[in-house]
C-alpha positions as CSV (number, residue, x, y, z in Angstrom):
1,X,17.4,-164.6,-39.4
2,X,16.0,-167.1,-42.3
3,X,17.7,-170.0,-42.5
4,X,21.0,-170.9,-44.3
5,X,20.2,-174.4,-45.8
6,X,17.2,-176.4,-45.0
7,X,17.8,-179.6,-43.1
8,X,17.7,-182.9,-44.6
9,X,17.9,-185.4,-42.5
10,X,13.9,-185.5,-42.3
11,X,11.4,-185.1,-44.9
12,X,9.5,-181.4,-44.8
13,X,6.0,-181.1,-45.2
14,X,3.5,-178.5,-45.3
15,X,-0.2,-179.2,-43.3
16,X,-2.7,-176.7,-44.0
17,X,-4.8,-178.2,-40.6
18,X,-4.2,-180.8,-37.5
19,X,-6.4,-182.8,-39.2
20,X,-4.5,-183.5,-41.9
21,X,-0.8,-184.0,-39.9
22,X,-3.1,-186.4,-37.8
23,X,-3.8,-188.2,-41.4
24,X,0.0,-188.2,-41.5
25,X,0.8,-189.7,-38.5
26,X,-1.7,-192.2,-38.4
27,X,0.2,-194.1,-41.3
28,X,3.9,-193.2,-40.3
29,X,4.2,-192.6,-36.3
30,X,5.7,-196.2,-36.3
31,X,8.1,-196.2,-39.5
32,X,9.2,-192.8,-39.9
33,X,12.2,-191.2,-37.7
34,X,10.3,-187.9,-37.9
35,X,9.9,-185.3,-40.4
36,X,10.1,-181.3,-40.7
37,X,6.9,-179.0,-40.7
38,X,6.6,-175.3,-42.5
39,X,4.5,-173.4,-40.3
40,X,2.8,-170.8,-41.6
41,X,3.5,-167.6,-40.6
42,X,0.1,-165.7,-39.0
43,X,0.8,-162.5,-41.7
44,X,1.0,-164.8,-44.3
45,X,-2.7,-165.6,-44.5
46,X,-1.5,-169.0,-45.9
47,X,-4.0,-172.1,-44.0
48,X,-1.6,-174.3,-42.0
49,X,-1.6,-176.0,-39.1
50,X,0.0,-174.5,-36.0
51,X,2.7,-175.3,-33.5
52,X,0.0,-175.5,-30.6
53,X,-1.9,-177.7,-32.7
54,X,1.3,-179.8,-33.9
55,X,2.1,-180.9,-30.7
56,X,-1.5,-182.1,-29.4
57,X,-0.8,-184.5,-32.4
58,X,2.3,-185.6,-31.8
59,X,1.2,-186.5,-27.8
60,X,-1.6,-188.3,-29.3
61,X,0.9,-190.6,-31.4
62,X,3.9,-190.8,-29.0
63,X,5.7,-188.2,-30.5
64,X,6.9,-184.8,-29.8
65,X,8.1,-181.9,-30.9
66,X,12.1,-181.2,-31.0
67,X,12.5,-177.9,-32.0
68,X,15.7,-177.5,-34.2
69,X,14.3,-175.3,-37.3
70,X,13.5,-171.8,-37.1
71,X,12.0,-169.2,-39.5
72,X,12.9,-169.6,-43.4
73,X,11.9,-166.7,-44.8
74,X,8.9,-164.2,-44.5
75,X,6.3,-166.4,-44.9
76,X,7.3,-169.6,-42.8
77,X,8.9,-171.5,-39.9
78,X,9.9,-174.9,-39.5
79,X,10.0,-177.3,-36.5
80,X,10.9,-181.1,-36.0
81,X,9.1,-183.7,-34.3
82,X,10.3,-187.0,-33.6
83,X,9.3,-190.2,-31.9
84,X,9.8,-189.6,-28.5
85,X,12.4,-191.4,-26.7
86,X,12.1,-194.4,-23.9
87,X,13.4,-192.3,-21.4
88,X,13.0,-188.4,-22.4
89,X,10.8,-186.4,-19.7
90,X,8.2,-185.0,-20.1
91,X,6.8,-181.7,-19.2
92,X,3.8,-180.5,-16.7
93,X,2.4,-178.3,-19.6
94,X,2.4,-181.8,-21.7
95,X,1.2,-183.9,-19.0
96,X,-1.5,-181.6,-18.5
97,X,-2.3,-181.8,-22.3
98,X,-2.5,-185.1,-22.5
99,X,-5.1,-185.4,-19.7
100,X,-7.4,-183.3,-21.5
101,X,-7.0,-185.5,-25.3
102,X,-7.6,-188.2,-23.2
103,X,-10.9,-186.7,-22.0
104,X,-11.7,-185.7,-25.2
105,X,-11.1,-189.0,-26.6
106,X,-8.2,-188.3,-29.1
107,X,-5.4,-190.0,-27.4
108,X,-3.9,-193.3,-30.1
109,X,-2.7,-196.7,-28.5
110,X,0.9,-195.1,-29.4
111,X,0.4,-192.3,-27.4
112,X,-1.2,-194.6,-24.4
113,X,2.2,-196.8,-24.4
114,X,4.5,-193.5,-23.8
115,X,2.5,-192.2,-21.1
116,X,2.0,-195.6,-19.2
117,X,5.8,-196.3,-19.9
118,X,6.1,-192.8,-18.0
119,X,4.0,-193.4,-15.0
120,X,5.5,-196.9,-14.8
121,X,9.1,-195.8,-14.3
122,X,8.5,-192.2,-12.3
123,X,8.9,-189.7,-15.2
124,X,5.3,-188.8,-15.3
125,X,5.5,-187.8,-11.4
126,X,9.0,-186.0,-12.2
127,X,7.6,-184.0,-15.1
128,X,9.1,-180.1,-15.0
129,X,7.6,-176.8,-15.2
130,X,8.6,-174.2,-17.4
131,X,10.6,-171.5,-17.1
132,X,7.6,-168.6,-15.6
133,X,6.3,-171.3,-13.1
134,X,9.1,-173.6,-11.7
135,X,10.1,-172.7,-8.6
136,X,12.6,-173.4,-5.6
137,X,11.9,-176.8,-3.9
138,X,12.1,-176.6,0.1
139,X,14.9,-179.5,0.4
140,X,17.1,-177.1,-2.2
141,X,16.4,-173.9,-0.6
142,X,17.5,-175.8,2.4
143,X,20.7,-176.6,1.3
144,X,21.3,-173.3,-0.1
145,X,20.9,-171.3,3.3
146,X,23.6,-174.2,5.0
147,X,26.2,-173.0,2.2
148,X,26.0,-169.4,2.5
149,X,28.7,-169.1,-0.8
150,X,26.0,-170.8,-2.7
151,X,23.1,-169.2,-1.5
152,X,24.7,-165.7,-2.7
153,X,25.7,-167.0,-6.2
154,X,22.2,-168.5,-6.8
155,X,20.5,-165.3,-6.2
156,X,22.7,-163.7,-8.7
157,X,22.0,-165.9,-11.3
158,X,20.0,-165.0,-14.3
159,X,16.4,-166.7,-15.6
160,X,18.4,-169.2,-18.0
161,X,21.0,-170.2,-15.2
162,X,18.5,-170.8,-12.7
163,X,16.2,-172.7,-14.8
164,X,19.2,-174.8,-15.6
165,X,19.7,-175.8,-11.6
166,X,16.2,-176.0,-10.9
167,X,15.0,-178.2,-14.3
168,X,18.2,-180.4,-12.7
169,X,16.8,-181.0,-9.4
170,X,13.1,-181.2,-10.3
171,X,13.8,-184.3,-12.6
172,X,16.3,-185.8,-10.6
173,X,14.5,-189.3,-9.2
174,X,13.9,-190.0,-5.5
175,X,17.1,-192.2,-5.4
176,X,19.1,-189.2,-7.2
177,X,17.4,-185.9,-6.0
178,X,19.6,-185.8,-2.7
179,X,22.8,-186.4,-4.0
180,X,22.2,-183.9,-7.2
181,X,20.9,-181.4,-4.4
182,X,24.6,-181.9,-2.7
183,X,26.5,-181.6,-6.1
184,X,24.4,-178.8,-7.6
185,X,25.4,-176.5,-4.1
186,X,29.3,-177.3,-4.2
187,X,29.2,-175.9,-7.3
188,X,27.6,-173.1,-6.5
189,X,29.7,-172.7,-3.2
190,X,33.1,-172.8,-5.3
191,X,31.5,-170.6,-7.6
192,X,30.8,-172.8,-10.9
193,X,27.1,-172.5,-12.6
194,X,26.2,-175.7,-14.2
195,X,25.9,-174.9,-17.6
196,X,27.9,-172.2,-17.7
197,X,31.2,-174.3,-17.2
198,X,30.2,-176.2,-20.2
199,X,29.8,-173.4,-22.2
200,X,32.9,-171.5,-21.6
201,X,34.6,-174.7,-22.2
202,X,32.9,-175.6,-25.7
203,X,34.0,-171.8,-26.3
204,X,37.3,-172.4,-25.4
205,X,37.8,-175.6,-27.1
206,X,36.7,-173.9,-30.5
207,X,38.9,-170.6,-30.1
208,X,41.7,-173.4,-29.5
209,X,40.8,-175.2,-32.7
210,X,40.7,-171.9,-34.7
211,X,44.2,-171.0,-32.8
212,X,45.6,-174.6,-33.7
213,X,44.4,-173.6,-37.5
214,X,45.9,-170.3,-37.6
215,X,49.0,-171.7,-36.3
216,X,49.4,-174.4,-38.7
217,X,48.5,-172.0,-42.0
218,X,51.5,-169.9,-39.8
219,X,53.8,-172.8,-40.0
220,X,52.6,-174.0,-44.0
221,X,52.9,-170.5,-44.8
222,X,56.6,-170.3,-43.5
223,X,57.4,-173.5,-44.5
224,X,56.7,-172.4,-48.7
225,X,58.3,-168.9,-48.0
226,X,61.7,-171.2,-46.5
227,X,61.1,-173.7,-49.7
228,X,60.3,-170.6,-52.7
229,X,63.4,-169.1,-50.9
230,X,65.4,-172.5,-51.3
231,X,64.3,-173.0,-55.2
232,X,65.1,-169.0,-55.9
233,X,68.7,-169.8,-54.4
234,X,69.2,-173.0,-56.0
235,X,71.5,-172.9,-59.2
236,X,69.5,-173.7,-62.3
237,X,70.3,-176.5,-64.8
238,X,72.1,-174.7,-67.0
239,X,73.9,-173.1,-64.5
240,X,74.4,-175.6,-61.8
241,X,77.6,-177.1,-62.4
242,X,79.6,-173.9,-64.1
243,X,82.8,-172.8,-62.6
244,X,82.1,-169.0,-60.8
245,X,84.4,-166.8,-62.2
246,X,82.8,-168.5,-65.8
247,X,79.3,-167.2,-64.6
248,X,81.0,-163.9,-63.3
249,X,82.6,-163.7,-66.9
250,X,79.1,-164.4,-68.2
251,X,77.3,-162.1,-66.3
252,X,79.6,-159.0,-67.5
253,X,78.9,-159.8,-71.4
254,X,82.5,-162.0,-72.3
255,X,83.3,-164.9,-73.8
256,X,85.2,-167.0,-70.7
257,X,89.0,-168.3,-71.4
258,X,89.1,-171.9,-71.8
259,X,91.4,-173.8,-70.1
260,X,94.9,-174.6,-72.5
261,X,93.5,-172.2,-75.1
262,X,96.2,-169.1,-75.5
263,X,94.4,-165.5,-76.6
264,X,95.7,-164.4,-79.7
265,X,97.2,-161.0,-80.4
């Protein structure tokens, strides 16, 4: 689906080759907060750069790609990339990547700082597969067969769910890995899927905020009936302070008898 609105919180740009996003970078990977690309589409015929290519130049500069675009219309997408951040981690597929632009030479002194600033604090040796390779770690499977309960709720889960448990203990730090190993099973054993929990909260949380809405149109709506109802009742000025059988006289057509005043025959 295209696109409602087009973000703009970064500038958008269009590259029609890595060459010339590297040109980018190379004058604003250290003052810019990070900026939109329109990728061509492959039908389009249109020369662009492309998302494999993007994010070789990104690793080069320190930066990386953030997703949070999608496809505008027939003829392009659009992706973010941003600086990447002192302590985001980083991915085997990137890892791997950046070995090879290293060989080839490509690799900027801004690029060298987030990868040494990796190795230096463990990230690099913590860095995560994806989704078709990951797979369970021994200590985790251990911990699985001593909680039976959570053993037979992890096999039922699907790709996205285990991803979610394994991406949590495959970049959980030596200090950390044990005890998130402990947490993530107790979970499982009591029959909660991290993730999931959060979900159906969020999703709860908003159908309570619509609810809360509805009921307070409810209420407003009641509360102008009550107060249309009041002002319908409410004498008018001209009529506020007349005596009733005068306004009974006036409502059947005569002329009311005034007080002291004797009909004539």
């Amino acid at each position: 689906m295209p696109l409602k609105q087009l973000p703009s919180d970064f500038s958008i740009h269009t590259f029609s080759s890595a060459k010339d996003f590297e040109a980018f970078l190379d004058r604003e990977h250290t003052t810019a907060p990070g900026c939109y690309i329109k990728l061509a589409k492959k039908a389009s015929g249109i020369p662009s750069i492309t998302a494999p290519e993007a994010v070789e130049v990104c690793l080069c500069f320190g930066w990386i790609d953030g997703g949070g675009g999608g496809s505008i219309d027939e003829t392009w997408w659009l992706t973010r990339y941003t600086p990447r951040r002192a302590k985001s981690m980083w991915s085997k597929k990137n890892t791997e990547t950046v070995a090879r632009l290293i060989q080839e030479g490509r690799m900027r002194p801004a690029g060298m700082a987030a990868v040494e600033a990796a190795k230096a604090d463990g990230r690099w040796d913590r860095a995560y597969d994806g989704p078709a390779s990951i797979t369970v770690p021994d200590d985790l499977a251990a911990a699985l067969k001593d909680t039976p309960a959570a053993s037979v709720l992890f096999t039922s889960l699907n790709k996205s769910e285990r991803y979610a448990v394994l991406h949590r203990v495959q970049t959980a730090s030596s200090k950390t890995r044990a005890t998130r190993i402990e947490a993530l099973v107790q979970m499982l054993a009591i029959g909660e899927v991290p993730g999931r929990a959060q979900a159906q909260a969020v999703t709860r949380k908003d159908a309570g905020v619509r609810n809360t809405s509805r009921r307070s149109n409810k209420t407003a709506a009641q509360a102008k009936s009550k107060s249309t109802n009041k002002t319908a009742a409410r004498p008018t000025s001209s009529t506020r302070d007349v005596p009733s059988k005068e306004l009974d006289a006036r409502s059947a057509g005569k002329e009311p008898r005034r007080p002291g005043l004797r009909s004539r025959r």
